[in-house]
C-alpha positions in Angstrom: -12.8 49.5 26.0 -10.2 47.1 25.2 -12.6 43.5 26.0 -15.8 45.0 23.8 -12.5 45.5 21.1 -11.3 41.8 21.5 -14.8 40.8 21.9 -15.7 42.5 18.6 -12.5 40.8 16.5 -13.5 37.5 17.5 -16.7 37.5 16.7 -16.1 39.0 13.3 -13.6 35.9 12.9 -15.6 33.4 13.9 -18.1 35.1 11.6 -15.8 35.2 9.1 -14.4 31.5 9.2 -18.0 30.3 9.4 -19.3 32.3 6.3 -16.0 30.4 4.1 -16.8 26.9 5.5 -20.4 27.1 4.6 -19.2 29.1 1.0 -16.0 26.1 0.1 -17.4 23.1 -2.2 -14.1 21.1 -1.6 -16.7 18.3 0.0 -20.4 17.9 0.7 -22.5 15.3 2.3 -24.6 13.4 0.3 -27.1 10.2 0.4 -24.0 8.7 -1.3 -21.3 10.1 0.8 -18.3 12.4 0.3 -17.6 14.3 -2.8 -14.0 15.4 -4.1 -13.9 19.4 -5.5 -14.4 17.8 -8.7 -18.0 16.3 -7.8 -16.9 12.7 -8.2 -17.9 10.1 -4.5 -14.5 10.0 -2.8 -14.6 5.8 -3.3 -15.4 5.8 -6.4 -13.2 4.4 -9.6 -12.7 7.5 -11.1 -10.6 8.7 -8.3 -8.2 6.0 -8.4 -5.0 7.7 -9.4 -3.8 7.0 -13.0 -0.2 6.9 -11.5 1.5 3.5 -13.5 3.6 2.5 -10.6 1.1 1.9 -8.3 0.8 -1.6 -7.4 -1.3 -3.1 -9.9 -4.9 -5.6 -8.8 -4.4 -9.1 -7.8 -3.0 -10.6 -11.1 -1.3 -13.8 -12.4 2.8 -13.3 -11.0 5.4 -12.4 -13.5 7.5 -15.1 -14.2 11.0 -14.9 -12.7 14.0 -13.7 -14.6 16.8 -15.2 -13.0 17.8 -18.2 -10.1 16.7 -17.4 -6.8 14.9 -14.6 -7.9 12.4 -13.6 -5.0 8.6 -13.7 -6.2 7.0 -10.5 -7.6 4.0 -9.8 -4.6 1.3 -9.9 -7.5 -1.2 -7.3 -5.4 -1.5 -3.9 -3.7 0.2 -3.4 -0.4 0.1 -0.2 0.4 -1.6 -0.2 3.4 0.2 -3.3 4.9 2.1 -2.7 8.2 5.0 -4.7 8.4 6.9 -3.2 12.1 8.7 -5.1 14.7 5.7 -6.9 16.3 3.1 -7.2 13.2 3.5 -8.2 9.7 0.5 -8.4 7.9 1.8 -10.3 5.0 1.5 -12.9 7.9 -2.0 -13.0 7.8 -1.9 -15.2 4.8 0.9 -15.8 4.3 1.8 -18.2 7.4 2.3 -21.6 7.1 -0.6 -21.4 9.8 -3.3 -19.2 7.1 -1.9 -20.1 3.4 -4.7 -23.0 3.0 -7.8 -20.9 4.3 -6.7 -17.9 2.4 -4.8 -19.6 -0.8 -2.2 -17.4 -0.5 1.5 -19.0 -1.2 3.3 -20.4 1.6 5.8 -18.3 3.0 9.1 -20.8 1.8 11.3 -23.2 3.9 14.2 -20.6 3.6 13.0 -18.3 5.6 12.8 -20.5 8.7 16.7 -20.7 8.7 19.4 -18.2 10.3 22.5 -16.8 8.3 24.3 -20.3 9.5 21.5 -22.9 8.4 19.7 -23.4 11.9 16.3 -23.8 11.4 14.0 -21.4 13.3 10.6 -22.7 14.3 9.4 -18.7 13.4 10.4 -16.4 10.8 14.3 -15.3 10.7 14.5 -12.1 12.2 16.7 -11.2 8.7 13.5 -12.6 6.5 10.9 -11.2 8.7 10.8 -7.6 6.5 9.2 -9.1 3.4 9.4 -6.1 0.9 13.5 -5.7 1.3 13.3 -8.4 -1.2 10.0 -9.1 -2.3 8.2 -6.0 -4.4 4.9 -5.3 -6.0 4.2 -6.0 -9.1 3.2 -3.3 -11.6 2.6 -3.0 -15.2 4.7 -0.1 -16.2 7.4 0.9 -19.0 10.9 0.5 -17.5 12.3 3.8 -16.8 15.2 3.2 -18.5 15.7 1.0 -21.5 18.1 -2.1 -21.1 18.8 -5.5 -22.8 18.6 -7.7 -19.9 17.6 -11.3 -21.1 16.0 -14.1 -18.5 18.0 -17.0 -18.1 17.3 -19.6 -20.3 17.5 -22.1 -18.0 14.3 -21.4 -16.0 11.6 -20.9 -19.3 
């Protein structure tokens, strides 16, 4: 008696897990695609999150603040790998890409090593863009602060 038993259970579960698939709205297929529980297509604007640190559309760069100041990355990268083997800021960036893709050149300094040898790649200690360079966003500073750019560079 114990299989019909078992046998029983798991068909009532897989009854039961069918019926609540079939019953969720959380997304249905449509000519369109995807819908979020709210009805709105997955890709569309509306679901863009209204978060203001999120790295704001390609845009005109923020002007620098100070001397030697590295550039403000003036678009998204949130889905850029950057590991040990690929960078995709590379993929414009190089000196190789910049002219087909009118991206900025990726600068002279950071073909040089800590003692001013120049590299005929990347220094290992530039290669990691964002530990220097950071996205741009239009957002209120979190805390307030009278910083003043220099006016030597305005």
């Amino acid at each position: 008696m114990k299989i019909p038993s078992r046998l029983f259970s798991t068909a009532l579960f897989a009854v039961f897990l069918s019926s609540s698939l079939c019953a969720t709205p959380a997304m249905s297929a449509t000519n369109s695609g995807l819908k979020s529980l709210r009805g709105t297509e997955i890709m569309s604007p509306d679901t863009e999150s209204t978060d203001p640190f999120k790295g704001a559309k390609d845009s005109a760069p923020i002007e620098r603040n100070y001397l030697q100041q590295p550039p403000i990355i003036p678009h998204k990268i949130d889905s850029y790998t950057i590991t040990i083997k690929y960078n995709k800021c590379m993929d414009c960036h190089a000196w190789s890409r910049y002219k087909e893709t009118g991206a900025t050149k990726v600068s002279l300094t950071h073909f040089k090593t800590r003692d001013g040898q120049e590299l005929s790649n990347i220094s290992p200690r530039r290669y990691f863009c964002v530990q220097c360079h950071v996205s741009q966003v239009d957002a209120k500073p979190l805390v307030g602060n009278r910083f003043k750019a220099a006016e030597g560079i305005h």
